[in-house]
Structure formats: structure tokens, C-alpha cells
C-alpha positions as CSV (number, residue, x, y, z in Angstrom):
1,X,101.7,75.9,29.3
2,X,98.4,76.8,27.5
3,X,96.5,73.5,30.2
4,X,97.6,76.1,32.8
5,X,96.7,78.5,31.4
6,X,93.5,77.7,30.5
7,X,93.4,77.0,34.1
8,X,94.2,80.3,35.1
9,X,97.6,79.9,36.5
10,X,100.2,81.6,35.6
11,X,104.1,80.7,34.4
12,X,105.4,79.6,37.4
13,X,102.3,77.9,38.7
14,X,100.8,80.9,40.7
15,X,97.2,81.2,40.0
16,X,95.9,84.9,38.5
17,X,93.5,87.4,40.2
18,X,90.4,87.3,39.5
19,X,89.3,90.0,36.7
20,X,89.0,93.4,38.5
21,X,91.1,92.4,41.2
22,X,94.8,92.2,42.5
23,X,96.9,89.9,44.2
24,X,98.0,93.4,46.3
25,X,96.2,94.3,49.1
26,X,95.2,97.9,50.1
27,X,96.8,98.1,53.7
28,X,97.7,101.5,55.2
29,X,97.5,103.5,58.7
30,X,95.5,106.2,59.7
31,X,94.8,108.4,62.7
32,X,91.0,107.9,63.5
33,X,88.9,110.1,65.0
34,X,84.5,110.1,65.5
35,X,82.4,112.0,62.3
36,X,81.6,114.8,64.9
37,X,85.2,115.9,64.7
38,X,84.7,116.1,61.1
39,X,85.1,119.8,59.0
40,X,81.9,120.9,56.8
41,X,78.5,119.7,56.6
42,X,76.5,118.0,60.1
43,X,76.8,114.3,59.2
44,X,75.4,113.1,61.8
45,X,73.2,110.2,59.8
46,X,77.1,108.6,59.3
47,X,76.9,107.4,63.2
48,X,74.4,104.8,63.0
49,X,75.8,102.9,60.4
50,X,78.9,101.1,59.1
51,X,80.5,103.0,56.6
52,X,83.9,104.9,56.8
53,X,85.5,108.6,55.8
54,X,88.7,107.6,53.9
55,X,91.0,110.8,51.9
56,X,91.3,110.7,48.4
57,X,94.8,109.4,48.0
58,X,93.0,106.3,49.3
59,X,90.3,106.1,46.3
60,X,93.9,106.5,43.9
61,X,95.3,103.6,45.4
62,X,92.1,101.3,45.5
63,X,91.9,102.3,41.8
64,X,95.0,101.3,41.1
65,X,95.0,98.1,42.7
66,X,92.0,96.9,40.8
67,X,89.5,97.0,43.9
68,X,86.0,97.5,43.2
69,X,82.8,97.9,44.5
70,X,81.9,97.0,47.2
71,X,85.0,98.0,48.7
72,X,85.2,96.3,52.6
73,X,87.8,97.1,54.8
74,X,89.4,95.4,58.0
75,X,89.7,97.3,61.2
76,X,93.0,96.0,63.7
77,X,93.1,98.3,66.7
78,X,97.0,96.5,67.4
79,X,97.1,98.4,70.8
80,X,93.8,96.4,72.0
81,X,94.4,93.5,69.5
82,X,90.5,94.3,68.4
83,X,89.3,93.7,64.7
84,X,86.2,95.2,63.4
85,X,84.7,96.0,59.5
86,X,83.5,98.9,57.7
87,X,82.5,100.1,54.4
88,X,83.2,102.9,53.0
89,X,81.1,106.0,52.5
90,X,83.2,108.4,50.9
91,X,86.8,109.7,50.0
92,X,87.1,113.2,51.9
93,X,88.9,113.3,54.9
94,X,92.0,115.1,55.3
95,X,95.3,113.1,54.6
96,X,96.4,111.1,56.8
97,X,93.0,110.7,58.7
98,X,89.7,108.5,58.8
99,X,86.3,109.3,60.7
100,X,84.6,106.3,61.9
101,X,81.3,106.0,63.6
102,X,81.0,106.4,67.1
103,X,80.0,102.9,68.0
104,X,83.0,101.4,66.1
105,X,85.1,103.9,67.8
106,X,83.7,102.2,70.7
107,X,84.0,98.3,69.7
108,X,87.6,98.8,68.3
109,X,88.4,100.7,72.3
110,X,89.7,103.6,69.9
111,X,90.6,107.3,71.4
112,X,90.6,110.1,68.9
113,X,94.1,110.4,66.9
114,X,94.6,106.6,67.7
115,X,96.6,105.0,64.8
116,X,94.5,102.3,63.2
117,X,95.5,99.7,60.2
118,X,93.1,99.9,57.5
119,X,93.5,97.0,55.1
120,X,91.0,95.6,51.8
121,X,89.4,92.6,52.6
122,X,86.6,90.1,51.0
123,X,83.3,88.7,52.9
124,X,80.7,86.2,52.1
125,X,77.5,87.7,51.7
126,X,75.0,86.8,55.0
127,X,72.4,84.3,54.8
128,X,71.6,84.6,58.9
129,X,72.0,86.7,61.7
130,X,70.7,86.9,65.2
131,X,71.0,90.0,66.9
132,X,70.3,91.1,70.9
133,X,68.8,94.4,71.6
134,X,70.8,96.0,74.5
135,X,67.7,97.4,76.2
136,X,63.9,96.5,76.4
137,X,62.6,100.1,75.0
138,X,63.5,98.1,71.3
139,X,60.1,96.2,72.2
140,X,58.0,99.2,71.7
141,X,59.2,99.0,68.0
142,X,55.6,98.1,66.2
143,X,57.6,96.5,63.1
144,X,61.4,95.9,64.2
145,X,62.1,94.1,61.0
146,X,61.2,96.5,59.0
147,X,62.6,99.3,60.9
148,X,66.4,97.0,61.1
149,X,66.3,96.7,57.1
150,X,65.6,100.8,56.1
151,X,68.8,100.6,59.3
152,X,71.0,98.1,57.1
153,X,70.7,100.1,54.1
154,X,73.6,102.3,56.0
155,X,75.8,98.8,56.6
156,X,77.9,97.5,54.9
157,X,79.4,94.3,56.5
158,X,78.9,93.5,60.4
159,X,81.2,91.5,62.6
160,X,80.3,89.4,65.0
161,X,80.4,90.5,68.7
162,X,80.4,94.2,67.6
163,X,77.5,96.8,69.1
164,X,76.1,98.9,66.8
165,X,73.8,101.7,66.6
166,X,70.7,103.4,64.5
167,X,68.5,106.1,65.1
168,X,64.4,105.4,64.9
169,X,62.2,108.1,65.9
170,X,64.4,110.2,67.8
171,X,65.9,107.5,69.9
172,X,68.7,105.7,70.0
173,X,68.9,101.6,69.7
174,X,71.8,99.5,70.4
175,X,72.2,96.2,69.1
176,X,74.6,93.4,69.6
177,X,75.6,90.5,66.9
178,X,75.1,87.3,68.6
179,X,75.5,84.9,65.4
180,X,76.5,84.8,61.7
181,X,75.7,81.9,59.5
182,X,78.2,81.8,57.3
183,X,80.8,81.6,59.9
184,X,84.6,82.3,58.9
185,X,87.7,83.2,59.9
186,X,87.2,86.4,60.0
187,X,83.7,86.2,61.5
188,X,82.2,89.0,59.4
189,X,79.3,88.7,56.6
190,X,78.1,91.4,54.2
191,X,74.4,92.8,54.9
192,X,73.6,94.3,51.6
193,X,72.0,93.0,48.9
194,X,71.6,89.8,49.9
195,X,68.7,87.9,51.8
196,X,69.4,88.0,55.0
197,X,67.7,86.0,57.8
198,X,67.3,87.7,60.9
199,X,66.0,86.2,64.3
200,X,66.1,88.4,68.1
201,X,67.1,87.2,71.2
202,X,65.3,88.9,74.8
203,X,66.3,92.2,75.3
204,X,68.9,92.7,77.7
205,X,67.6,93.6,80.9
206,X,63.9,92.5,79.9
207,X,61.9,91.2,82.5
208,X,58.6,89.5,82.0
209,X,55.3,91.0,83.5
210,X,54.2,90.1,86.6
211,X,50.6,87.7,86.1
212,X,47.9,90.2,87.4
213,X,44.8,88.2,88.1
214,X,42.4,89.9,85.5
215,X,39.6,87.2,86.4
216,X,36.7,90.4,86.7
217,X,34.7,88.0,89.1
218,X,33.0,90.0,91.8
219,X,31.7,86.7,93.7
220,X,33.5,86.6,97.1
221,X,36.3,83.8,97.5
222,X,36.9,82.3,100.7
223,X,40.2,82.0,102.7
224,X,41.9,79.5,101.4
225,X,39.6,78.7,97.9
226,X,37.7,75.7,99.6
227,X,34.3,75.7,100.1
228,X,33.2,75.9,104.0
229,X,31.3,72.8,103.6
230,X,34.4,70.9,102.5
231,X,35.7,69.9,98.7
232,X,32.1,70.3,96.1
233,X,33.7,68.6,93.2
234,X,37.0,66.8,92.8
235,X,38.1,69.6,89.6
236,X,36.5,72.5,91.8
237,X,40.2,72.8,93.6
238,X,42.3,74.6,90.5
239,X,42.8,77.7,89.6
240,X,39.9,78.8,87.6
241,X,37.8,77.6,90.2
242,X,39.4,79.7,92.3
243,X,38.7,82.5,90.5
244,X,35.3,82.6,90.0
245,X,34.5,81.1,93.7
246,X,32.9,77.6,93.1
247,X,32.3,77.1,96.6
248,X,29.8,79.7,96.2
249,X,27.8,79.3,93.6
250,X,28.4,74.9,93.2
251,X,24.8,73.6,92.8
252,X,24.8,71.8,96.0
253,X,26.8,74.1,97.7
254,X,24.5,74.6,101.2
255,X,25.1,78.1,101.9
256,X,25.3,79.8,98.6
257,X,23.2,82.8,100.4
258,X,26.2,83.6,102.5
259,X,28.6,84.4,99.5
260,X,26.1,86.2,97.4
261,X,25.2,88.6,100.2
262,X,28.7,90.7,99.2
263,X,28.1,90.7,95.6
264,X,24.7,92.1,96.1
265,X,25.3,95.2,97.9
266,X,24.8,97.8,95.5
267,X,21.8,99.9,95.3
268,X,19.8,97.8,98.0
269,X,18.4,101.4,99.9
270,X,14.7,102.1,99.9
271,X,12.9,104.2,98.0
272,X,10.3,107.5,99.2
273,X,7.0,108.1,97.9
274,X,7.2,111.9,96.2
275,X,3.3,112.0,96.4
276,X,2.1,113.2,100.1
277,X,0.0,110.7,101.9
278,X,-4.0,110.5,102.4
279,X,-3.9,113.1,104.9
280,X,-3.4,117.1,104.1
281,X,-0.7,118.2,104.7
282,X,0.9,115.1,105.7
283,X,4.9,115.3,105.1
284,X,5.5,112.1,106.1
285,X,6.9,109.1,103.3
286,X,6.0,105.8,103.1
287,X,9.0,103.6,101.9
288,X,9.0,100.9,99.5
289,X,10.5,97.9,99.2
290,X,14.1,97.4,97.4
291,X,13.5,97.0,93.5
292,X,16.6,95.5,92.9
293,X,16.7,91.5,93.9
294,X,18.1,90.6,97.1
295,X,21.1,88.1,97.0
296,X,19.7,84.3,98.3
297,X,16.5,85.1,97.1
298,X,14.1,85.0,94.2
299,X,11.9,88.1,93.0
300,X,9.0,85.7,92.3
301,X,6.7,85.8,95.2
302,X,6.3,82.7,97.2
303,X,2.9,80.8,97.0
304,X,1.4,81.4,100.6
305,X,0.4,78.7,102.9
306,X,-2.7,77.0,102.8
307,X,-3.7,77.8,106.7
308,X,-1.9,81.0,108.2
309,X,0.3,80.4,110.8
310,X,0.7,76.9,109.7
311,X,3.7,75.6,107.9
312,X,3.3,72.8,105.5
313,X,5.6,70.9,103.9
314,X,5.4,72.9,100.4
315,X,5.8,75.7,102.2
316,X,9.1,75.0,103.4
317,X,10.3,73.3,100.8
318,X,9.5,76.5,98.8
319,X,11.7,78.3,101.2
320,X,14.5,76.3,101.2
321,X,14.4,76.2,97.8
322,X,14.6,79.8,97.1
323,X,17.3,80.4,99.9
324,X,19.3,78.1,98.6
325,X,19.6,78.5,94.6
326,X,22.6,78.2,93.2
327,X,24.4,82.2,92.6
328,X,24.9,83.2,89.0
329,X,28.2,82.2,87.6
330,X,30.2,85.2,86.5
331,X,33.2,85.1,84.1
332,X,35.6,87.2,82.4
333,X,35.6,87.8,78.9
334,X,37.4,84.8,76.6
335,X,36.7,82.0,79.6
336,X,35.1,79.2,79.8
337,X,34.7,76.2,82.7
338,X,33.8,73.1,82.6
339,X,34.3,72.2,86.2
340,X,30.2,71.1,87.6
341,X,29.7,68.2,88.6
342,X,28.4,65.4,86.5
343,X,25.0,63.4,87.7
344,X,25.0,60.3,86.2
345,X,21.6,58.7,84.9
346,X,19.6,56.1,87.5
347,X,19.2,53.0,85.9
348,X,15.2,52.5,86.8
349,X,13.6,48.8,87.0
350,X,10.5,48.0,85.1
351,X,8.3,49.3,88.3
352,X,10.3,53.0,87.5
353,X,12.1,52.5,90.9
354,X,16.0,53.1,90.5
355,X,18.2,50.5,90.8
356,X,21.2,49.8,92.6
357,X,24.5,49.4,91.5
358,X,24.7,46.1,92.7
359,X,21.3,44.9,91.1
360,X,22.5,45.4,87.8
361,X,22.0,42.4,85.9
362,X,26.0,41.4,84.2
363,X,26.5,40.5,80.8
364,X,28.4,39.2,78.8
365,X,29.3,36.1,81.3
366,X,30.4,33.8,78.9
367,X,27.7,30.7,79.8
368,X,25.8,29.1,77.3
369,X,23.8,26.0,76.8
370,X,24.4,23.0,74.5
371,X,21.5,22.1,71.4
372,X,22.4,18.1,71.6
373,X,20.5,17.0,74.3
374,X,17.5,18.7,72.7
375,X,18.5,16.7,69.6
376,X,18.5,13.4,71.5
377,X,15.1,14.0,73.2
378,X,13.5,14.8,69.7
379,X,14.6,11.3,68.1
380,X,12.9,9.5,71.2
């Protein structure tokens, strides 16, 4: 008997409690009704956590049967067949009554003066949990992790499935219990002192922001993002490019002038003279000419033709030139492109004149010449 007993089993094989238990349960019925229906003090803090309002008798018999801290309780609603747990708070409820929180009055489909079973349990203490906000207004939360571990200080054990409820800067936040880890029979963990993962799912009811095109670009697009003159660069068709109007402003884009003509539209009045003219008494202005750069062209001042009235061939180039320079690429803050064009280098012959593709001398042929016949010729 004393191998057994060393064992921890008893006389006839049973094993023993552990010490400070009982092989008795605590298992009695109560009528339940919400902490506001509670005499005394406003506790309202007890609705947003997990903790029950038991009588004293209870505390007598939880003493008695060896149950000690922490004491967990299991919740059967038989009516509904629904099974919750709870923690108690403290031992002064009238006989023959319990107050519960409003959201386990809720999850256990309870109505006030309901009869409920109330029996001791045990619970592995959590190592994960995963929880789903029931409405989106839990994003504006700065820290929620923070915020949900001050809130699990007033829990005691969470089951999975239930709904529960705390109170953060005078609003209300309802969360569901998606997962557990470790899962049991009872599908319940303990949430004090113990480390306890936690991970979020989406909000329910959260619905993603619509993209707003914040590109900032004030250079015109066209209708459909392609360049009138046709495609300008084989990566000019995406997106981005779309965004800040390649077609416009693409080096050898022929009409760049006809773009930039929108963009430059602010402050292009004339200007008044304030002093009076030559003549006394002369109220009449003379205008001047826009300060601020017209779009298309350049503020530098063409150099004038040799001949007036003649037009010479660096004259027009000069125009053509100016008309036709290539708009100033504008882009948002924290963007980049990469999308111009890339000129490849002109091979050049030894005269400087480029050469053509097919002119290119190959290499690398794989043709060779032989030393013997040279050998042969140098005996002779």
C-alpha cells in the first residue's frame, strides 16, 4: 500500500486531490440578473469585464470544499443549452441571487430572474487568442494592445465565441473571441497572469478606402492617357505615366506647347505703368509685357536674324527649338519615374561617321589559321 501511496492513490485505488483542492465540485443554481439591478453602490465598472456577484453562503461553501484562488466558474444556461465562464468579483449578493455582466447576460440569452447553474471549474492558462472587433470605430484606438491588457485586468477566463465588452474613453467596444490556443473541451482559457498572445482580425463591417488619386500633377492628361502623336515610349502607357502626363512633356513629344498652355495660365495679365507718360497730363498707361514665362516658350530672347525680313536657317531652328522644349516634369512628393526613353550610343567609324547596325564588324567567329605551313616554308 505505501507504492500507492507514494503515488498518490488512495486505498482502493482512487487517486487523491490535489493539496488545496476537493474531489467535490461547487455546483449550485441561482436566479441571475444584470449589476444594474444591484442594491448599493453604482458598479457600473463590473459590466465590462468577466467577473461575477456571488452571496456569501457561496464563499462558505468554496471554503469548505478546498477551492482556492483563482476561483473560475462554469455558466450552463439549460433553457438555451449555452455555456459561458466567469470569475468571481465578490461575495455580496442577496441569497439565492448572482449579478452578471451585461454582455454575459447577453451571450448565455439570459432574462433577469432566469435560473442559471453555477458550477467550479479548472482552465489552462492562455498562450493565444485572436479576437474580432465588432465595429470599425476600434481602429481609432492609437494603441489597442495596450488599451485590451489595462481591459483584461477585469477578466478572468474568456470562452470562445462569447462577445464581450470594455469601456475606453467614454465609448463602448465590443469584441468577439475568434480563437484560443490551448483549445479544450471546454473551449475556455484563463487571461490573467499569464502571457498571452493576441492577434486581430478586420473589424466587422470595415471597409477599405477608396484609392483617391493624390498624384498633385497639374500638367493636363489627354483623353484616354496616350499621347496624340501616338505611343512615345513603350513604359510611357502605365499608370504613373498617366499621372504625370508623359505625352506632354516626353522629349520628343511634337506638340508639348499644346499641353503646357493649361498649366500656365495663372497670372499671365499685363501690367500698367503707375508713372504718367511724357506728356502733361497724360492719363493714359502703357502696358508691359507678362513677367511671368509663357508656356512653349523660353524667357531668353531669341538671337535676331542676320537680314530683317529674311529667315535663315538658325533662325528657324531657333524657333522650333524653343516652341518645342520639352515641359517641366512635375511630381508628387515620395515619387519617382524612371519611364524616358533610353538613346543608345552610335558606334562611329574611324572617319567619326556613325555606323550601321549592319556594318558592325562580328566577333568572336570562331576561324583561325594554322602555324604548320609557316613551319614548312621556313625549313625550305
Amino acid at each position: 500500500m505505501s507504492f500507492y501511496s507514494d503515488m498518490g492513490f488512495g486505498p482502493m485505488g482512487m487517486r487523491r486531490p490535489p493539496v488545496g483542492q476537493s474531489m467535490r465540485r461547487f455546483d449550485e443554481y441561482y436566479r441571475c440578473y444584470p449589476v444594474v439591478m444591484m442594491a448599493g453602490p453604482d458598479r457600473t465598472h463590473a459590466n465590462y469585464g468577466g467577473k461575477l456577484f456571488l452571496p456569501p453562503s457561496a464563499l462558505e461553501k468554496l471554503t469548505r470544499l478546498h477551492i482556492t484562488y483563482p476561483m473560475l466558474f462554469e455558466l450552463t444556461n439549460g433553457q438555451a443549452d449555452k455555456v459561458g465562464h466567469a470569475g468571481v468579483l465578490e461575495f455580496v449578493a442577496e441569497e439565492g441571487r448572482v449579478y452578471l455582466p451585461q454582455w454575459l447576460m447577453q451571450t448565455l440569452d439570459l432574462e433577469p430572474g432566469d435560473l442559471l447553474q453555477i458550477k467550479s471549474t479548472d482552465l489552462p492558462p492562455g498562450k493565444f487568442i485572436k479576437l474580432q472587433p465588432q465595429s470599425p470605430s476600434f481602429l481609432d484606438i492609437s494603441d489597442p494592445r495596450a488599451v485590451l491588457e489595462n481591459a483584461f485586468r477585469n477578466f478572468s477566463c474568456l470562452t470562445k465565441d462569447d462577445i464581450f465588452q470594455f469601456h475606453y474613453n467614454d465609448e463602448v467596444y465590443d469584441i468577439k473571441v475568434l480563437e484560443i490556443k490551448p483549445d479544450n473541451n471546454q473551449h475556455a482559457i484563463v487571461t490573467m497572469e499569464t502571457d498571452l498572445e493576441v492577434d486581430f482580425a478586420t473589424p466587422l463591417g470595415y471597409k477599405p478606402p477608396d484609392p483617391v488619386n493624390r498624384s498633385g500633377t497639374s500638367t493636363p492628361r489627354t483623353a484616354a492617357g496616350v499621347p496624340h502623336g501616338g505611343a512615345v515610349h513603350p513604359y510611357a502607357q502605365g499608370t504613373m505615366a498617366q499621372n504625370i502626363n508623359y505625352a506632354s512633356i516626353a522629349p520628343n513629344s511634337t506638340i508639348p506647347e499644346a499641353g503646357a498652355k493649361a498649366v500656365s495660365q495663372h497670372f499671365l495679365g499685363v501690367g500698367n505703368k503707375l508713372k504718367p507718360g511724357k506728356g502733361k497730363g497724360s492719363s493714359s498707361s502703357t502696358p508691359l509685357k507678362s513677367s511671368t514665362p509663357v508656356a512653349g516658350q523660353s524667357t531668353n530672347t531669341p538671337p535676331p536674324a542676320a537680314t530683317a525680313g529674311i529667315v535663315t536657317n538658325e533662325s528657324l531652328s531657333a524657333n522650333r527649338r524653343y516652341a518645342n522644349a520639352p515641359q517641366p516634369l512635375r511630381l508628387p512628393p515620395n515619387k519617382l519615374f524612371f519611364g524616358y526613353e533610353i538613346k543608345p550610343v552610335r558606334k562611329k567609324d574611324e572617319n567619326g561617321e556613325p555606323v550601321a547596325g549592319d556594318e558592325v564588324k562580328p566577333k568572336f567567329q570562331g576561324q583561325g589559321q594554322t602555324l604548320k605551313g609557316l613551319k614548312k616554308d621556313t625549313k625550305k
